[in-house]
C-alpha positions in Angstrom: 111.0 127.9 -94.6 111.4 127.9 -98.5 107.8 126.5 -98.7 106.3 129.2 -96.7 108.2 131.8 -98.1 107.1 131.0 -101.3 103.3 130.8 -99.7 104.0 134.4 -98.8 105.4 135.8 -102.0 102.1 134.4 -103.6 100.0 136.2 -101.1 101.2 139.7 -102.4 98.7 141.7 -103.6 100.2 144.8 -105.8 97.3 146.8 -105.3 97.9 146.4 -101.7 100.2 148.7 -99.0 100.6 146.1 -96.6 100.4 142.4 -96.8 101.2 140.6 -93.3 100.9 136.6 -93.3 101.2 135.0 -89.8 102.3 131.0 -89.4 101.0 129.3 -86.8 102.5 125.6 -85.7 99.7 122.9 -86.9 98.6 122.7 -82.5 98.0 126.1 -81.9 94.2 126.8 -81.1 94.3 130.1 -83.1 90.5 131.0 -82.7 90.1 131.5 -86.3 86.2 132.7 -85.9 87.6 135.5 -83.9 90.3 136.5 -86.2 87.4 136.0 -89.6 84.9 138.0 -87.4 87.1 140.9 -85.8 85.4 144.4 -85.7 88.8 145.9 -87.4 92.4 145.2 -87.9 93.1 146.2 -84.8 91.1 143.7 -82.9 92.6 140.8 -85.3 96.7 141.8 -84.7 95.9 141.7 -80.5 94.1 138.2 -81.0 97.1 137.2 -83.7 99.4 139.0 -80.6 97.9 137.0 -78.0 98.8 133.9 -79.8 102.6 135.0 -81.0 104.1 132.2 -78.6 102.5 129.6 -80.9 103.8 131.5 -84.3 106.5 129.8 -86.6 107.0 132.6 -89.2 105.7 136.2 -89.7 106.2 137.6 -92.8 105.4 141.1 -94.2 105.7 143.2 -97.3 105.0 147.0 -97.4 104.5 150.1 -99.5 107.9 150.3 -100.5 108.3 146.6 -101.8 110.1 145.7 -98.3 110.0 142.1 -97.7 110.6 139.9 -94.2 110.3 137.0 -93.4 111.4 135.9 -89.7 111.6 132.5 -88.2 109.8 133.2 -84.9 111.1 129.9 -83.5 114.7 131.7 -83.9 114.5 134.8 -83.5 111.3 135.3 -81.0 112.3 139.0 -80.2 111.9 139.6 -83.6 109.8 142.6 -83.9 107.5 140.9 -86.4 107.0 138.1 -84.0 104.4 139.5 -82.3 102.2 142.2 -84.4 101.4 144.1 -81.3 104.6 145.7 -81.3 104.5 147.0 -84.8 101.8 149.9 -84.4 99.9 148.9 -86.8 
């Protein structure tokens, strides 16, 4: 988890009000040209969402310099666990 949190923390973009990351175990078909080709975010957190039985972490940083990161493999009722639920 230290590994991927630190992946995370790198992803931060300061410019940015939302950065989500969402980790995947290495045999999940995640249809990736799905997610790179979605029509908005929308359409890419219900494919992510449709996958969230396959996720290991979720992780998410907001506007106010909130950071989370869940073990989904833990805590699978985690509200971050499946992006669907967060209204995004």
């Amino acid at each position: 988890m230290e590994d991927v949190e630190d992946h995370a923390l790198a992803t931060i973009d300061p410019h940015s009000e939302l950065t989500a990351n969402y980790y995947f175990s290495h045999n999940a078909n995640i249809p990736s040209h799905s997610l790179q080709f979605s029509a908005d975010i929308q359409e890419a957190i219900n494919t992510i969402g449709q996958y969230s039985t396959n996720m290991k972490y979720a992780f998410v940083s907001d506007e106010m310099g909130i950071v989370k990161l869940v073990n989904c493999v833990d805590e699978p009722n985690d509200i971050l666990c499946d992006p669907r639920k967060l209204g995004m």
